[in-house]
Structures are given as structure tokens and as C-alpha cells.
C-alpha atoms as an extended CHARMM CRD file, in Angstrom:
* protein
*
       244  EXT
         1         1  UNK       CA             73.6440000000      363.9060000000      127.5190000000  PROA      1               0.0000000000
         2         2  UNK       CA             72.6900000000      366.2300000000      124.5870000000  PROA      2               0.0000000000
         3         3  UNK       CA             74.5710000000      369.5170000000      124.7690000000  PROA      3               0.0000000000
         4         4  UNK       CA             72.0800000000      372.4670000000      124.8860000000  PROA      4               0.0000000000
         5         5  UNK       CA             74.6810000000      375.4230000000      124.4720000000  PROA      5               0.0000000000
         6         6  UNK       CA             76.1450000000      376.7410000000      121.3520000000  PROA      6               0.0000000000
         7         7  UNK       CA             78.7810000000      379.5620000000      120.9840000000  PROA      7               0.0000000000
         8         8  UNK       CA             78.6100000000      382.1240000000      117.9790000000  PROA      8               0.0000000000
         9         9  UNK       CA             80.6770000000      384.8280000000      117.5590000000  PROA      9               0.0000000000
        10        10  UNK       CA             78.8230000000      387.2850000000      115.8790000000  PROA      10              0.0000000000
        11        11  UNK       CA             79.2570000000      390.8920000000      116.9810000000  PROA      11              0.0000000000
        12        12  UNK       CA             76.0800000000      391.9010000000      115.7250000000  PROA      12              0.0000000000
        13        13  UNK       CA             71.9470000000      389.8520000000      114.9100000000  PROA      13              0.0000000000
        14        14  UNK       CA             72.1580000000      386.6990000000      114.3060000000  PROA      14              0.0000000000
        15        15  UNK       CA             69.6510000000      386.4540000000      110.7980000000  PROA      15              0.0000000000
        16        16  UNK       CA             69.4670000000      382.7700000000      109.8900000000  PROA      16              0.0000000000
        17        17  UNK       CA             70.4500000000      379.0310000000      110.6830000000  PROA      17              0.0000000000
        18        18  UNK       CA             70.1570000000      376.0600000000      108.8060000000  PROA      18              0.0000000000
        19        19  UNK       CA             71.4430000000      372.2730000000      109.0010000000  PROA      19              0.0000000000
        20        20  UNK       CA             73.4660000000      370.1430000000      107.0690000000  PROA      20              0.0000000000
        21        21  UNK       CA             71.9790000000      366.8530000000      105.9920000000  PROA      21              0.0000000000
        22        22  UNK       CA             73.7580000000      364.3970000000      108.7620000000  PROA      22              0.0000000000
        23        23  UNK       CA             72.8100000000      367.3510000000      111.7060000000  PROA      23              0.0000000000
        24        24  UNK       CA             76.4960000000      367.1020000000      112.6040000000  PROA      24              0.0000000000
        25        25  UNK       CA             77.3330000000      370.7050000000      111.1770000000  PROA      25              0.0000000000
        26        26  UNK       CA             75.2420000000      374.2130000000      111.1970000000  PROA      26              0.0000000000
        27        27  UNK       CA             76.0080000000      376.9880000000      109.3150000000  PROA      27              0.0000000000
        28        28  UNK       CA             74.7060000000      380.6500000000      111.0270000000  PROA      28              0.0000000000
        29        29  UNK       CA             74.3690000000      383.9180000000      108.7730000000  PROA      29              0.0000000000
        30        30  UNK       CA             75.0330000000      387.2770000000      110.6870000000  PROA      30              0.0000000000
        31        31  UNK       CA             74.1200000000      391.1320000000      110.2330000000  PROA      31              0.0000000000
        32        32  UNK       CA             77.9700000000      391.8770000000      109.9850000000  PROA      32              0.0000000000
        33        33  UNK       CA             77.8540000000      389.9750000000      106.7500000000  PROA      33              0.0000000000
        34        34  UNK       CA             79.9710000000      386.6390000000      108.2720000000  PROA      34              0.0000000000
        35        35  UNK       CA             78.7150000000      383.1550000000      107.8450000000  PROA      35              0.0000000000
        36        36  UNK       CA             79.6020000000      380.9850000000      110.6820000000  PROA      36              0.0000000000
        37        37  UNK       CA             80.3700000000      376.8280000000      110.5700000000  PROA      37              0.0000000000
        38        38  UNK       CA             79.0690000000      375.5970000000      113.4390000000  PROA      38              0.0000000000
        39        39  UNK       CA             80.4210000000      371.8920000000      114.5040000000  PROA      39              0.0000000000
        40        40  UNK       CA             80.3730000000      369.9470000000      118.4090000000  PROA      40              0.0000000000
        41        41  UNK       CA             83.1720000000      370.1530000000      120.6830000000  PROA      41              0.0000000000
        42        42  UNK       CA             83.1300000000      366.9960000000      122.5490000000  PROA      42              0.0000000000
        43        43  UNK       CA             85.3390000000      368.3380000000      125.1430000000  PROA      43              0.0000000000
        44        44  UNK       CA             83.5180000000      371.0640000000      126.2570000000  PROA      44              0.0000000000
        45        45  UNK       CA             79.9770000000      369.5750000000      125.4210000000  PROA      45              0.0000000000
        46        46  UNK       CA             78.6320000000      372.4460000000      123.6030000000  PROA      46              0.0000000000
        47        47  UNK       CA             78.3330000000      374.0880000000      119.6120000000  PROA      47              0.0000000000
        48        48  UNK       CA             81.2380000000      376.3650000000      118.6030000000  PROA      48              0.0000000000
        49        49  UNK       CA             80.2600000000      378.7310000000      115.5970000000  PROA      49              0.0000000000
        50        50  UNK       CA             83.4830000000      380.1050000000      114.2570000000  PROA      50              0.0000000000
        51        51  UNK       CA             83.2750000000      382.4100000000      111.2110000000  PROA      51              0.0000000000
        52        52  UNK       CA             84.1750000000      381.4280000000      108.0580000000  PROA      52              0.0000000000
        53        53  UNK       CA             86.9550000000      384.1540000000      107.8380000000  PROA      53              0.0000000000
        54        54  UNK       CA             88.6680000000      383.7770000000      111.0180000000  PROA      54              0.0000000000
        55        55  UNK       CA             90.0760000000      386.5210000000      113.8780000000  PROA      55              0.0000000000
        56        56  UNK       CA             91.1210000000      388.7270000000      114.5520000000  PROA      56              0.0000000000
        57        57  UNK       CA             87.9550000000      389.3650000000      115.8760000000  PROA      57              0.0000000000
        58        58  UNK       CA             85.8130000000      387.9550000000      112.9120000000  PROA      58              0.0000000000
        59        59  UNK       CA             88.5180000000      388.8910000000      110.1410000000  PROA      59              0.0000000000
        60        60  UNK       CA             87.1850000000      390.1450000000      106.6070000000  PROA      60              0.0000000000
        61        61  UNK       CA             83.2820000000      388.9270000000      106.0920000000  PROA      61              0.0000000000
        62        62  UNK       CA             82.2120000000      387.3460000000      102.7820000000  PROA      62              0.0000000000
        63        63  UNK       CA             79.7400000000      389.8580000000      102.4050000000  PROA      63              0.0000000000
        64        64  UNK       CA             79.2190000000      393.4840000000      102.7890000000  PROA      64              0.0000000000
        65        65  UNK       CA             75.7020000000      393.5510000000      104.4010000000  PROA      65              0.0000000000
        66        66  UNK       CA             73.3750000000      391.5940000000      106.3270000000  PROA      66              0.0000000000
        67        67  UNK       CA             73.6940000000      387.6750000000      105.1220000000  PROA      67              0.0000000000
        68        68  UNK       CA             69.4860000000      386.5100000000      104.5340000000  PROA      68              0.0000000000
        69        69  UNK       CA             69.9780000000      383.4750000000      104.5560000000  PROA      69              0.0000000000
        70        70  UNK       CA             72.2460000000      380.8200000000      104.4700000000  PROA      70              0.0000000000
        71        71  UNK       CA             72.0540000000      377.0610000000      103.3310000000  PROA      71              0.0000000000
        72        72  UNK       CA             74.2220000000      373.6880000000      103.0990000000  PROA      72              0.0000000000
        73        73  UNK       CA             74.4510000000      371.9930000000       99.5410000000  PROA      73              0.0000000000
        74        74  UNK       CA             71.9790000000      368.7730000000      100.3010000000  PROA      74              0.0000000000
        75        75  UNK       CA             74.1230000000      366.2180000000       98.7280000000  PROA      75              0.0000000000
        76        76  UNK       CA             77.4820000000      366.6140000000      100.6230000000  PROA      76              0.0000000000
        77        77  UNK       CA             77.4790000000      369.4770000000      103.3400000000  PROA      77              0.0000000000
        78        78  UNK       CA             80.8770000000      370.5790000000      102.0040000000  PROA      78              0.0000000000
        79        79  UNK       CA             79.5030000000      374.1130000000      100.2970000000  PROA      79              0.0000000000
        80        80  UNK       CA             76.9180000000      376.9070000000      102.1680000000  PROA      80              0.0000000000
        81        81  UNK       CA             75.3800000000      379.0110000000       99.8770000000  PROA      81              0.0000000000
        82        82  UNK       CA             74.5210000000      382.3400000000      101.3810000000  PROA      82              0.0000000000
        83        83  UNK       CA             72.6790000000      385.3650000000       99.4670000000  PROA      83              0.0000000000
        84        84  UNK       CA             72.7720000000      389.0310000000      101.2440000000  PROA      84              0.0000000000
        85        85  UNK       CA             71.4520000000      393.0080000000      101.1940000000  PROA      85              0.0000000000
        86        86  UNK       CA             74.8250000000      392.9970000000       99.0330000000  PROA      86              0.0000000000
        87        87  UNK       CA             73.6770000000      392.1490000000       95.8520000000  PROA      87              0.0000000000
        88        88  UNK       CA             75.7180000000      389.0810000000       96.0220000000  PROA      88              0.0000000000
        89        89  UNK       CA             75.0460000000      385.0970000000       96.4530000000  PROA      89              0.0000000000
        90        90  UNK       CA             78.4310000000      383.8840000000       97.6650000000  PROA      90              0.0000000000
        91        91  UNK       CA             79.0620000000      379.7140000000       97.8860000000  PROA      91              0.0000000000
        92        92  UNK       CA             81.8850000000      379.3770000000       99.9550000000  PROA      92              0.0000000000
        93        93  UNK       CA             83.8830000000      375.9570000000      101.1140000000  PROA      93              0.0000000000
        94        94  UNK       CA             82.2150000000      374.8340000000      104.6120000000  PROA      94              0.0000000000
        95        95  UNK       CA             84.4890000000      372.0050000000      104.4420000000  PROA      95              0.0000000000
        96        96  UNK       CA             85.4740000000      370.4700000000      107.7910000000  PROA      96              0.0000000000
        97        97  UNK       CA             87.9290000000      366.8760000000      107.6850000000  PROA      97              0.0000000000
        98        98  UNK       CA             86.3980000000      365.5930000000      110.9670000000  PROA      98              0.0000000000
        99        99  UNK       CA             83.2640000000      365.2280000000      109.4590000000  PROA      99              0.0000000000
       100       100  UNK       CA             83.1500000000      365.6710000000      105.6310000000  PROA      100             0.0000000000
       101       101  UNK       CA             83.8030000000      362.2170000000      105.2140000000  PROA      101             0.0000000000
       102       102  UNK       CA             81.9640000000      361.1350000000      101.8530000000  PROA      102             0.0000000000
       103       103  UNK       CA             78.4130000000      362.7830000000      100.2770000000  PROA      103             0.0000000000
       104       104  UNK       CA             77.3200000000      362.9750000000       96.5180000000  PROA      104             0.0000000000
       105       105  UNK       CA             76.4540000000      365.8300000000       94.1350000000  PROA      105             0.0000000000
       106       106  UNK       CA             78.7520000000      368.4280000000       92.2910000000  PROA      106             0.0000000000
       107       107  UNK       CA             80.1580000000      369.4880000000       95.9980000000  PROA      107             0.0000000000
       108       108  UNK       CA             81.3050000000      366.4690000000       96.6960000000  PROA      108             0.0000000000
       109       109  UNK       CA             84.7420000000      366.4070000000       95.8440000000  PROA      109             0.0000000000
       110       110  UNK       CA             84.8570000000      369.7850000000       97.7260000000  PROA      110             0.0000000000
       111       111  UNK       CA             88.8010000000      369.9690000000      100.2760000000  PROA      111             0.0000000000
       112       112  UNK       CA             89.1160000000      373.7670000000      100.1270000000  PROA      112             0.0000000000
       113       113  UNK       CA             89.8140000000      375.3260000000      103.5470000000  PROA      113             0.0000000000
       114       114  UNK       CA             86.5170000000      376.6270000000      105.1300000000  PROA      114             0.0000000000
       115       115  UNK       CA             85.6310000000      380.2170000000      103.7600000000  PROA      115             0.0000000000
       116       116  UNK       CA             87.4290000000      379.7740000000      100.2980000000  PROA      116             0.0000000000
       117       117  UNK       CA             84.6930000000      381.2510000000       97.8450000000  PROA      117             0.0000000000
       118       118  UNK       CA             84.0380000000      378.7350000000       95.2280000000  PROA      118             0.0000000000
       119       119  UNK       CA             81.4150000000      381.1120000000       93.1910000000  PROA      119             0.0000000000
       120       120  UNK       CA             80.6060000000      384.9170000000       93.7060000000  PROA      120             0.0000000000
       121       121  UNK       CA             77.0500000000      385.5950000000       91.6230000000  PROA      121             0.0000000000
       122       122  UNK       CA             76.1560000000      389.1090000000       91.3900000000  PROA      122             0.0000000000
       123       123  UNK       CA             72.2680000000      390.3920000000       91.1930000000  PROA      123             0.0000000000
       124       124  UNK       CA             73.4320000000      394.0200000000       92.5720000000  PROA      124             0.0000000000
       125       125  UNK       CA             69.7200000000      394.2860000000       94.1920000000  PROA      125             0.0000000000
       126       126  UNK       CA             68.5770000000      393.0210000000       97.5470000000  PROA      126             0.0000000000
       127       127  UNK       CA             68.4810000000      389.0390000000       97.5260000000  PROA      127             0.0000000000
       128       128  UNK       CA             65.8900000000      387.8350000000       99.8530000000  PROA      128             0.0000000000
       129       129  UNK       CA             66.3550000000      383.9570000000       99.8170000000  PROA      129             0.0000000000
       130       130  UNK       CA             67.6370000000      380.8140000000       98.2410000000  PROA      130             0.0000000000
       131       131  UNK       CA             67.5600000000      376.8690000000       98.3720000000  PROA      131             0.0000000000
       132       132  UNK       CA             69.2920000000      374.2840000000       96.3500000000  PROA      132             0.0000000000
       133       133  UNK       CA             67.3560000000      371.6500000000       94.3810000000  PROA      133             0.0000000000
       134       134  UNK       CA             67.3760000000      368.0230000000       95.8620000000  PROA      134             0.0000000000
       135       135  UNK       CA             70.6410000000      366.9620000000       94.2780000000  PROA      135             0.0000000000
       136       136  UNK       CA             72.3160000000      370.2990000000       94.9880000000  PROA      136             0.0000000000
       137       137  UNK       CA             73.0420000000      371.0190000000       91.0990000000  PROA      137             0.0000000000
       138       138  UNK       CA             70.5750000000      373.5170000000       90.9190000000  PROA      138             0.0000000000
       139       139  UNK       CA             70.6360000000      376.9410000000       93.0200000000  PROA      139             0.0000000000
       140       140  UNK       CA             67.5530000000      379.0870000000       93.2960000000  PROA      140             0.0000000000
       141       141  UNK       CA             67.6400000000      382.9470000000       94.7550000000  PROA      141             0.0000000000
       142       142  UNK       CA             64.8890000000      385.4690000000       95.1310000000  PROA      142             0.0000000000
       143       143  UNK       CA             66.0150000000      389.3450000000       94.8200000000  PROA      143             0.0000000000
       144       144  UNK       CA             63.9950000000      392.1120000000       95.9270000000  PROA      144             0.0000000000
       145       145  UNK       CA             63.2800000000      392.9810000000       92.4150000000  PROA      145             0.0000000000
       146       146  UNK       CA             60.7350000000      390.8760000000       91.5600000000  PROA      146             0.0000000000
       147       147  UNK       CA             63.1740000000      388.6210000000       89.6810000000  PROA      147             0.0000000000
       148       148  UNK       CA             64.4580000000      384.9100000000       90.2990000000  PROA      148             0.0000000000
       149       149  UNK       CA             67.3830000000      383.5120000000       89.3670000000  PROA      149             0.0000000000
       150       150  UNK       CA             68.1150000000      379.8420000000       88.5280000000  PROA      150             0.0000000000
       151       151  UNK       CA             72.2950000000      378.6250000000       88.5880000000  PROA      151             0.0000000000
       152       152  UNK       CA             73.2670000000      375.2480000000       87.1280000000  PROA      152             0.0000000000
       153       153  UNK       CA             76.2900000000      373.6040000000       88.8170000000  PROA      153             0.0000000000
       154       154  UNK       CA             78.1930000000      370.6520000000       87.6820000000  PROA      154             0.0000000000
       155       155  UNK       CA             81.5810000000      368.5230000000       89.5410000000  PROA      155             0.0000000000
       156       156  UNK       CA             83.9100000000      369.9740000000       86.5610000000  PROA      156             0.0000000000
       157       157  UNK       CA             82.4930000000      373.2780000000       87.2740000000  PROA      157             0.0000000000
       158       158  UNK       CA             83.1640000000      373.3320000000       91.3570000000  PROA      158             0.0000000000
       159       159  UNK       CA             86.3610000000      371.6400000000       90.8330000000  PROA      159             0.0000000000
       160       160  UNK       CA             87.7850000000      374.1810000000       88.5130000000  PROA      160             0.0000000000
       161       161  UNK       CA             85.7310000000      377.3060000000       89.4340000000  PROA      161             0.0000000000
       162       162  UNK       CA             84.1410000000      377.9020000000       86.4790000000  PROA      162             0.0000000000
       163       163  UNK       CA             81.4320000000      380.7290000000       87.5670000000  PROA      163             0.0000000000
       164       164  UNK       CA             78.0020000000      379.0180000000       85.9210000000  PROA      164             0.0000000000
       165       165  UNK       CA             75.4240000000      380.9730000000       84.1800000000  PROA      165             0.0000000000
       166       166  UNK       CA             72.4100000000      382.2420000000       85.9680000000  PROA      166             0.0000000000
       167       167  UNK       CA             69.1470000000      382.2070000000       84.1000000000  PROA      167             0.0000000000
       168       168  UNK       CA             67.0630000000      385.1320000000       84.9560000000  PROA      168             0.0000000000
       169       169  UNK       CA             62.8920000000      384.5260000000       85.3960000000  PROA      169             0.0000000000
       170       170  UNK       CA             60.7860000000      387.9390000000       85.6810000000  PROA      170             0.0000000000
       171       171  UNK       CA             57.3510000000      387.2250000000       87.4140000000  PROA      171             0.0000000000
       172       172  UNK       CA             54.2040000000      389.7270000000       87.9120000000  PROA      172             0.0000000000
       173       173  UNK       CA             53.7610000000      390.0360000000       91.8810000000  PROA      173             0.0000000000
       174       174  UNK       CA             55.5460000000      391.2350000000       94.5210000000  PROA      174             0.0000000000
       175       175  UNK       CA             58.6900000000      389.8550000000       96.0270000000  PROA      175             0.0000000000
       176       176  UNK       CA             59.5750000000      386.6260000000       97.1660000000  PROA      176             0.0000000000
       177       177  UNK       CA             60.9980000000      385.9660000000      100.7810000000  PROA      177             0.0000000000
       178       178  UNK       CA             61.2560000000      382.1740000000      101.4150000000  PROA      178             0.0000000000
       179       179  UNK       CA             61.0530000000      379.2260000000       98.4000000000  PROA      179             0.0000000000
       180       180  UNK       CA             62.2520000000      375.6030000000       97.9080000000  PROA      180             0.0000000000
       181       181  UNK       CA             62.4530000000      372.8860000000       95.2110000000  PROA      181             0.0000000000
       182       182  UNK       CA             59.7320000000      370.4890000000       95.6990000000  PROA      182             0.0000000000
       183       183  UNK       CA             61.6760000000      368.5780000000       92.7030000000  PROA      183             0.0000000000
       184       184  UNK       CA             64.3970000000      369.1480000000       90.4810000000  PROA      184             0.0000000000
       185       185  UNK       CA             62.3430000000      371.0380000000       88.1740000000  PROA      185             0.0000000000
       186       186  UNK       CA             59.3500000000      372.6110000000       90.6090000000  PROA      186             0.0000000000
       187       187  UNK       CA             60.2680000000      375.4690000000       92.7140000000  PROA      187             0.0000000000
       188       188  UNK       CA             57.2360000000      377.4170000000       94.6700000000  PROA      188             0.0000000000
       189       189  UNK       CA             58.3770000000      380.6030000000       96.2090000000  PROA      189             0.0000000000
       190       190  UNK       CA             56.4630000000      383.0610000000       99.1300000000  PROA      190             0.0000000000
       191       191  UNK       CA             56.3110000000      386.4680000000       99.9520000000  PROA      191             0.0000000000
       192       192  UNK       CA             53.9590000000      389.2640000000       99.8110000000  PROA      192             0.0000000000
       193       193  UNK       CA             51.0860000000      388.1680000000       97.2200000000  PROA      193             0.0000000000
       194       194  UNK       CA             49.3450000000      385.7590000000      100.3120000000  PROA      194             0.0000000000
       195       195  UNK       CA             49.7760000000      382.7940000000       97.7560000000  PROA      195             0.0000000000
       196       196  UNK       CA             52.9420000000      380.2820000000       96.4640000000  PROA      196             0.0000000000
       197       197  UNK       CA             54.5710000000      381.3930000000       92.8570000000  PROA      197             0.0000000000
       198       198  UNK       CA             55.0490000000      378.4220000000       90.8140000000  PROA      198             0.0000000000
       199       199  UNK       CA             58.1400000000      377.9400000000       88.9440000000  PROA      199             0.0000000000
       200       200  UNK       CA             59.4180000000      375.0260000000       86.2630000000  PROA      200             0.0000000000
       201       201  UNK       CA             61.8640000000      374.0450000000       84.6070000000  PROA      201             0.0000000000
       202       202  UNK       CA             61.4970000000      373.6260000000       81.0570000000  PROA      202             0.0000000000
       203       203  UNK       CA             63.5500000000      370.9500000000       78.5180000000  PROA      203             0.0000000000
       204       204  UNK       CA             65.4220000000      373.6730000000       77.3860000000  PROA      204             0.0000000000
       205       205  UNK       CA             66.5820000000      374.2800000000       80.7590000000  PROA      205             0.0000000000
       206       206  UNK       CA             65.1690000000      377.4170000000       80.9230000000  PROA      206             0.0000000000
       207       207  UNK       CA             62.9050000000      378.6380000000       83.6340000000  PROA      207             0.0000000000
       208       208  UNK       CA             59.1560000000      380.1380000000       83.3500000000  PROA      208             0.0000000000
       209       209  UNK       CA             56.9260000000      381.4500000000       86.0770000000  PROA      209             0.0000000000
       210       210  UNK       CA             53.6390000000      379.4250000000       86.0860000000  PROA      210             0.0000000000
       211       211  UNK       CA             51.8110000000      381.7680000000       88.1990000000  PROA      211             0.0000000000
       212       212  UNK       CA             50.3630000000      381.7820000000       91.1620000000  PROA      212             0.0000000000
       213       213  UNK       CA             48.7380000000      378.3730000000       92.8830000000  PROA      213             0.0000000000
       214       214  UNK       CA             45.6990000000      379.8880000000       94.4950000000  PROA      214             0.0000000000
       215       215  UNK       CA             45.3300000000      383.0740000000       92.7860000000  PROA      215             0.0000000000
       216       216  UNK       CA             41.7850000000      383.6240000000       93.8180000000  PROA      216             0.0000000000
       217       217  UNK       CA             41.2350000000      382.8560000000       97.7360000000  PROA      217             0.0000000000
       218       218  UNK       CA             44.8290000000      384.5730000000       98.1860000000  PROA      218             0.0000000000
       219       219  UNK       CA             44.6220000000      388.1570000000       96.4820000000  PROA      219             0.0000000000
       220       220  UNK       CA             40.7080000000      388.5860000000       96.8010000000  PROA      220             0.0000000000
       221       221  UNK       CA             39.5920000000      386.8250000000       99.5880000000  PROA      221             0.0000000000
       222       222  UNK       CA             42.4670000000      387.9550000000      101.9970000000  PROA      222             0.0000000000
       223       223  UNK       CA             41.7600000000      392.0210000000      101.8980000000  PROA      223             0.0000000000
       224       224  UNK       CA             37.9490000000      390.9100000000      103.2000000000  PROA      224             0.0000000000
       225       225  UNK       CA             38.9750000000      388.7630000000      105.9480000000  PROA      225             0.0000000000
       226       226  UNK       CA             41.4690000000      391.6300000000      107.0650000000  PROA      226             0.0000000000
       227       227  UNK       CA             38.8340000000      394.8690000000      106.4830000000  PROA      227             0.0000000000
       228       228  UNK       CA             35.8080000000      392.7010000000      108.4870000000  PROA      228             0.0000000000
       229       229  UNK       CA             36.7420000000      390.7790000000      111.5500000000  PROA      229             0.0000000000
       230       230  UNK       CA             33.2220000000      388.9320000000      111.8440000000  PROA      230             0.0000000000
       231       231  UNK       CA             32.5980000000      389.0670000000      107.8330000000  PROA      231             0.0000000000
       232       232  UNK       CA             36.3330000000      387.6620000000      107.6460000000  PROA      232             0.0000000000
       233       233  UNK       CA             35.5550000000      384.9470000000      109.3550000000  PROA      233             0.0000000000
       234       234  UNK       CA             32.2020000000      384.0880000000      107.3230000000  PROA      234             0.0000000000
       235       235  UNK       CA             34.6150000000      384.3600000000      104.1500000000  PROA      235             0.0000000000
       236       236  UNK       CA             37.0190000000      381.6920000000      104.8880000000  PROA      236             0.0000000000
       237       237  UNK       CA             34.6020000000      379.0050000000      106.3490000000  PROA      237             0.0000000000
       238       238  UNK       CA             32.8030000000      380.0500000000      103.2650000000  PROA      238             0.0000000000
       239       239  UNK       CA             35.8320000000      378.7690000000      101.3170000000  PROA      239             0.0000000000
       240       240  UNK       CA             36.8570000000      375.8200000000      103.7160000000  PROA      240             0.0000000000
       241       241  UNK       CA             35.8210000000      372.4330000000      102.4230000000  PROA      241             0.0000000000
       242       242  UNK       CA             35.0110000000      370.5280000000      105.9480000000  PROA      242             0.0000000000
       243       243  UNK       CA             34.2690000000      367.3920000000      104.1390000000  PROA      243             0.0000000000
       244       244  UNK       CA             37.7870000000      366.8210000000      102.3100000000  PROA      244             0.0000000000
């Protein structure tokens, strides 16, 4: 039988959940600023969330605001990367022996007790959202002012805490609330422009905003459909393609 309860022990909202890659482990990011490691409890057939900094009744939270979101590195499950209304993107340990068993990528070797902050990045604005690339050595984050930022990790560098660089990417539009890495060196972000950003990495290693992937039907077409409920709808069949 599949349990169907789980236990979080958040004294405030509840903001964001996300998976590790085996769905054995959860990580939960809260309104009082905790991030919570959520595992099974075989004995009592349900999901205990416990924060990352422990009682008494939550302890000290690794942020000072609402945590946006929060994520597991892809390759091992052993780091969460969570960005808040702080200003900060904190990855902490989410390291748990039960379970952390093997796993690739620069987390890998990762043993710290759960909650020990690896790296502390600073944008001192609003970040909205992040994502690691598919091999986890690559961190994207989206602040609230129109800026993204791009952080490099390597083994040597989570093993000895050696706080990486972040490379900085201004793009026209407004800001970005949700993105991911559709490679290594493609990330398209969302928000408030009603079309993707485009973002690559170039052989430098630098980053460059592409623009926007349907610049036209998204900013033009989108203030018609919303002023003229019957012309709206002419608009987009106008612009659908039936035959593709």
C-alpha cells in the first residue's frame, strides 16, 4: 500500500516542492524561510518533512524570507538549491545515509550533515526561480531585476567550498518566474512577457540572452485576444496552423 500522508512542519505557507531523481526524497520550501528534507518512514507509513535546521521548533532557517523555490542537484540528490525574497540562493547538504547511496555530478561526493550550507550566492534583489542544468554543474536563477545569473560548479569546488563565480546576463523584458535547461548550454525562462526567453551558453562560457522565441504572437497578439473576447478568439485561430 502506497502511503498517502506526509508530515511538514512548517509554521507558516508551504511555497514549493520538488523531487529528487530516485522519488525516494522531497525537499519542501516554506514562507518562514526553512527548507524541509522530506524522506518515508516505513514504520508509520507516511512522509516526514523535517527542516533542514532542526528544533526547537524549526531552529534558525537558512533564509530570511519566503524560500521560491527549491530544487535537488539532478545527478546525486545529495545538495537542494533553494533561492528566496532574501536576496540569497543558498545550496545546502540534503544528505541522508539511508538513501544517498551512490549518484554522479560535482555533488556526488557530498557526507555533510543535512542543512550544512555548501555555497551562499548573494543577488541582494528578489530571486524568483532556479534549476540546475542536466549534469547539475551548472545553476541557473532568475531575480526580480530583470537579470539572470549563471554559477559553474565543479567536485574540487563542493568538496572544498570554494564559492564559484556567477556570471551575470541582463535581458530586455520583464521578469522571469519559472525556467529550465533544455541542455547544458540552452536555458528558456517564463514570466511576464507571454513568451519563453532564450538563453545560451557561449564557448567562452559566458552567457547571452537570445531573445524571445515567439516574439510576435506573444507581445502583439495577446493584448487583442484579452481587449475582444469574440475578436480574441478570431485572432488565435487566425494564427493556429490546423494542418501541422
Amino acid at each position: 500500500m502506497l502511503p498517502n500522508l506526509c508530515a511538514v512542519k512548517e509554521l507558516k505557507a508551504n511555497l514549493f516542492a520538488s523531487w529528487n531523481g530516485r522519488g525516494d526524497k522531497f525537499c519542501v520550501g516554506g514562507s518562514s524561510g526553512h527548507v524541509f528534507i522530506g524522506t518515508y518512514n516505513e514504520a508509520l507509513n507516511f512522509w516526514v518533512a523535517l527542516s533542514q535546521t532542526e528544533e526547537p521548533p524549526l531552529g534558525k532557517p537558512l533564509h530570511k524570507a519566503s524560500v521560491t523555490t527549491v530544487r535537488f542537484d539532478p545527478g546525486s540528490g545529495r545538495a537542494v538549491a533553494s533561492s528566496s525574497a532574501d536576496g540569497t540562493v543558498v545550496v545546502s547538504s540534503a544528505y541522508k545515509e539511508e538513501i544517498d547511496n551512490d549518484g554522479v555530478g560535482p555533488f556526488a561526493g557530498v557526507t555533510a550533515e543535512a542543512g550544512e550550507i555548501i555555497f551562499k550566492l548573494k543577488t541582494n534583489v528578489w530571486n524568483n526561480t532556479l534549476a540546475f542544468s542536466p549534469s547539475g554543474a551548472t545553476l541557473a536563477f532568475a531575480s526580480h531585476d530583470c537579470e539572470m545569473h549563471f554559477t559553474d560548479f565543479t567536485a574540487d569546488q563542493v568538496a572544498n567550498k570554494t564559492k564559484p563565480a556567477m556570471k551575470r546576463t541582463v535581458y530586455n523584458g520583464n521578469p522571469i518566474l519559472t525556467g529550465l535547461f533544455i541542455s547544458e548550454n540552452t536555458y528558456i525562462g517564463c514570466g511576464f512577457d507571454n513568451a519563453p526567453l532564450l538563453f545560451k551558453r557561449q564557448e567562452d562560457g559566458s552567457w547571452t540572452f537570445e531573445g524571445s522565441i515567439d516574439p510576435g504572437f506573444g507581445k502583439k497578439k495577446a493584448s487583442r485576444i484579452g481587449s475582444d473576447a469574440f475578436g480574441g478568439r478570431t485572432v488565435f485561430f487566425d494564427n493556429v496552423n490546423l494542418d501541422q
